[in-house]
C-alpha positions as CSV (number, residue, x, y, z in Angstrom):
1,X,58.6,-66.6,116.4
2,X,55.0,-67.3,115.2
3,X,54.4,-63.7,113.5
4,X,57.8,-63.8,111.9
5,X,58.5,-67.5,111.1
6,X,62.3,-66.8,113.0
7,X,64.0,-69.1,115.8
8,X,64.0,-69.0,119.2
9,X,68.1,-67.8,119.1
10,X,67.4,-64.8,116.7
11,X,64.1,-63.8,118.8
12,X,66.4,-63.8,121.8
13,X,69.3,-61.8,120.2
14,X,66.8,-59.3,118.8
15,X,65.7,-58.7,122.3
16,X,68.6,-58.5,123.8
17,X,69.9,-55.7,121.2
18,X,66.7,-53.9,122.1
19,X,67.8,-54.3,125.6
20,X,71.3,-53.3,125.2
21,X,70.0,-50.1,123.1
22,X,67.7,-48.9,126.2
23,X,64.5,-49.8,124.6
24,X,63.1,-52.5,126.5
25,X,63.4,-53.7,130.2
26,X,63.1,-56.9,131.3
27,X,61.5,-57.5,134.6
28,X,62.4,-61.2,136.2
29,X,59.2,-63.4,136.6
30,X,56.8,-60.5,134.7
31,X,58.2,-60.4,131.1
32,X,59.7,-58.1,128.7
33,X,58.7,-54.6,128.4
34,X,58.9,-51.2,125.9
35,X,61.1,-48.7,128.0
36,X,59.2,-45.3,128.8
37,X,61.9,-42.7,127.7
38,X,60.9,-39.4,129.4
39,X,64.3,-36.8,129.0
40,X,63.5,-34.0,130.3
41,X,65.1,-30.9,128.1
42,X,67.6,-28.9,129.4
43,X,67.4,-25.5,128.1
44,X,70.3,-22.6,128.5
45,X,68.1,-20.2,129.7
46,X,66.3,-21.8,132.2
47,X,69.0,-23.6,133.9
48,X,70.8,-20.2,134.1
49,X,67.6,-18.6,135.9
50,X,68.0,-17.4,139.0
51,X,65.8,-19.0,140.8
52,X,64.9,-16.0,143.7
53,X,63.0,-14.4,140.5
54,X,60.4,-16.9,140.5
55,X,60.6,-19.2,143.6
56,X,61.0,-22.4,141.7
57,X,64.6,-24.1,141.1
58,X,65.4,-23.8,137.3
59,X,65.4,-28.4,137.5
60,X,62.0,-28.4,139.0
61,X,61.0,-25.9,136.2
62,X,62.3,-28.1,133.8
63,X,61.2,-31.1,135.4
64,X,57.3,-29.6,135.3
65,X,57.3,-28.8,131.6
66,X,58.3,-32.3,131.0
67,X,55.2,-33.2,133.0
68,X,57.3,-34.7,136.0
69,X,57.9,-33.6,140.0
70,X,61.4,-32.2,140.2
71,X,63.5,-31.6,143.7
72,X,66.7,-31.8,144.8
73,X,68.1,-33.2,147.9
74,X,71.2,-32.0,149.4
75,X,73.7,-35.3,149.4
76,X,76.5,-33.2,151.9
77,X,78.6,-30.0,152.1
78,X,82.5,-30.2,153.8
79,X,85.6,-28.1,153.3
80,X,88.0,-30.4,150.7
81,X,91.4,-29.4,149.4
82,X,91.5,-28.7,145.4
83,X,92.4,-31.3,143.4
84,X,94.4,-30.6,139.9
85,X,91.3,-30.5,138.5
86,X,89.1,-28.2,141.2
87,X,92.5,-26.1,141.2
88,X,92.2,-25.2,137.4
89,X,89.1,-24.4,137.8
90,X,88.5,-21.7,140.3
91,X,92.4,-20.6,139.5
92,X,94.1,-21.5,143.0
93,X,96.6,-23.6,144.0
94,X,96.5,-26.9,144.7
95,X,95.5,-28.3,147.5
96,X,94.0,-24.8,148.8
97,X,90.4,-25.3,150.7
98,X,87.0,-25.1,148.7
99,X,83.8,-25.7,150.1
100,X,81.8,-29.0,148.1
101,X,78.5,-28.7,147.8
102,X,76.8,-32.4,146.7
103,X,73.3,-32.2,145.1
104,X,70.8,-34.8,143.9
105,X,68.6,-34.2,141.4
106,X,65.1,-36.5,140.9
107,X,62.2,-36.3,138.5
108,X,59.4,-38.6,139.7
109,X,61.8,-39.8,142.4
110,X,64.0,-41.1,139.8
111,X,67.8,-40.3,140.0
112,X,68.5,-37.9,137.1
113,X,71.6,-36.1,137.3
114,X,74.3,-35.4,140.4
115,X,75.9,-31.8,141.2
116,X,79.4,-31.0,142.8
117,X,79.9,-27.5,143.1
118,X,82.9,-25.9,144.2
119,X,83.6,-22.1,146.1
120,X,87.1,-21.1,147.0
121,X,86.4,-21.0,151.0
122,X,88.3,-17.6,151.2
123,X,85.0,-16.3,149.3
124,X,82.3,-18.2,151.3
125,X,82.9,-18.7,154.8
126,X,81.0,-17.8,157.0
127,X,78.0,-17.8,154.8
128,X,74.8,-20.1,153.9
129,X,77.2,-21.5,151.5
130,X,79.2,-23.5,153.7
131,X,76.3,-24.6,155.9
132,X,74.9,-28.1,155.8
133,X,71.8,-27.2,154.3
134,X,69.8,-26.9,150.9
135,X,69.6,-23.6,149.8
136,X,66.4,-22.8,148.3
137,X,67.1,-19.5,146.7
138,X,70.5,-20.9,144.7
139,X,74.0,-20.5,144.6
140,X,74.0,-17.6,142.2
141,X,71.2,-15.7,144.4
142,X,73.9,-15.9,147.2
143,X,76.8,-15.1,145.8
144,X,75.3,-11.5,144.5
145,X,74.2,-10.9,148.0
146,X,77.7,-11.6,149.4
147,X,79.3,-9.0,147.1
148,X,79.8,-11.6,144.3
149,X,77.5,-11.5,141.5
150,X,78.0,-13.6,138.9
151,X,78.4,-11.8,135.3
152,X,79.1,-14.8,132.9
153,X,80.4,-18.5,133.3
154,X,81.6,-21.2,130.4
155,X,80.3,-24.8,130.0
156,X,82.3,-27.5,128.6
157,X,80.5,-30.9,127.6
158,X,81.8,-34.3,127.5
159,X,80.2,-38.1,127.2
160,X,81.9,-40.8,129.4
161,X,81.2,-44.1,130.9
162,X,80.2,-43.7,134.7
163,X,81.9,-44.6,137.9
164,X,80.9,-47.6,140.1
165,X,79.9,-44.6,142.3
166,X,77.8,-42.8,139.5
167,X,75.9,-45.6,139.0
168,X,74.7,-46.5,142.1
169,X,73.8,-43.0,143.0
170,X,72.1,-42.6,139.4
171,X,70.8,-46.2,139.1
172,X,72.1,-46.4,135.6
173,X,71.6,-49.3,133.3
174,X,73.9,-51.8,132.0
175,X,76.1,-49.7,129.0
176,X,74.0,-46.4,129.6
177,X,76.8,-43.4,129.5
178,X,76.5,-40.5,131.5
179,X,77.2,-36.7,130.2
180,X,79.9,-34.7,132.2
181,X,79.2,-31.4,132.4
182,X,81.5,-28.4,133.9
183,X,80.6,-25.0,134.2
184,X,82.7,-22.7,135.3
185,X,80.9,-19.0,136.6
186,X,83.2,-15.8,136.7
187,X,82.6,-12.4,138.8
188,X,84.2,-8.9,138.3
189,X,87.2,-9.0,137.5
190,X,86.9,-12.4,135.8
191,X,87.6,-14.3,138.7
192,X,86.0,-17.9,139.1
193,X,83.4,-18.1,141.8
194,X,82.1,-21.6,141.5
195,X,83.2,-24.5,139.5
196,X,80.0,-26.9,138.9
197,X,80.4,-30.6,138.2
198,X,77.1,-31.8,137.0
199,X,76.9,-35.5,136.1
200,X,73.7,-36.7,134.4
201,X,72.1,-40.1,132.7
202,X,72.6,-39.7,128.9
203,X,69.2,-41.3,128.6
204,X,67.4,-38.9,130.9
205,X,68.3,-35.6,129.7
206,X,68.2,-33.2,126.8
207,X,70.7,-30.7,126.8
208,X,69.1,-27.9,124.6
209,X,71.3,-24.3,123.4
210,X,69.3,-21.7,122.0
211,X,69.6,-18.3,120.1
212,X,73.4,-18.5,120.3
213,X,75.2,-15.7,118.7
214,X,77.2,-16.4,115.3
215,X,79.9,-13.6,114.9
């Protein structure tokens, strides 16, 4: 108000635009503060990695060359029937069993993104896939040793507003939008081995594709 010679209503608008655009936080009883914004960049390549080549999950690469700790913590696996959705997917009926596999994703601690993958049960069970716990080496890495390698898989990209559920798991601001992302990996044959749900914080990721080809 001093620097500016405006009144106290406009100062407060101003701020709370700034707060409604994700640029300021305010913390009750401490003030009014400029938002770190640290997205961490999601490149093609690496998030396609598999992971057994290097020991190191493609997030927590990503996480490190944005200068953050990355991990992932294993939210719970069960046997579900395929919804419409799941069903178009992976190409089965409806209602047939899949295995869910729900992932967490933090950078710093901080919530970043949430993963639901889906396997046809017919092509997991029995396998590390369908057991409650995190598995280090990644999905692809044990699908090709089951007999199913993956050879290619298709990503479509979509911006929404997020579910009560979404953010409380994510802890998303007031207004922030979250990016829905399904990608759908295919074996021999063309045949859909996992249908991966990946929910993330618009603010907190980057979604970066490089050296496409142009026909």
């Amino acid at each position: 108000m001093d620097r500016y010679g405006y009144s106290r209503p406009t100062v407060r608008q101003a701020m709370a635009l700034l707060r409604a655009e994700g640029l300021v936080d305010v913390e009750h009883g401490r003030g009014t503060f400029v938002r770190a914004r640290r997205p961490i960049r999601r490149v093609t390549s690496v998030r396609y990695a598999k992971s057994a080549r290097s020991g190191k999950s493609p997030f927590r690469t990503e996480a490190e060359t944005a200068g953050m700790v990355g991990r992932g913590e294993l939210l719970g696996v069960e046997i579900v029937a395929a919804t419409p959705d799941v069903a178009n997917w992976l190409e089965i009926e409806e209602g047939s069993e899949v295995v869910l596999r729900r992932r967490l994703f933090l950078a710093d601690e901080e919530p970043i993104q949430v993963n639901d993958g889906y396997l046809p049960r017919d092509l997991v069970a029995g396998t590390d896939l369908e057991t409650p716990r995190l598995i280090t080496e990644g999905t692809y890495a044990v699908l090709e040793r089951i007999g199913h390698k993956p050879l290619k898989c298709s990503e479509e990209l979509s911006a929404r507003m997020p579910t009560a559920e979404e953010i409380d798991l994510l802890r998303l601001r007031q207004s922030v939008p979250v990016m829905d992302v399904v990608r759908i990996t295919r074996g021999a044959g063309g045949r859909p081995l996992q249908a991966l749900r990946l929910v993330a914080s618009a603010e907190r990721n980057v979604f970066v594709y490089n050296d496409l080809p142009i026909s």
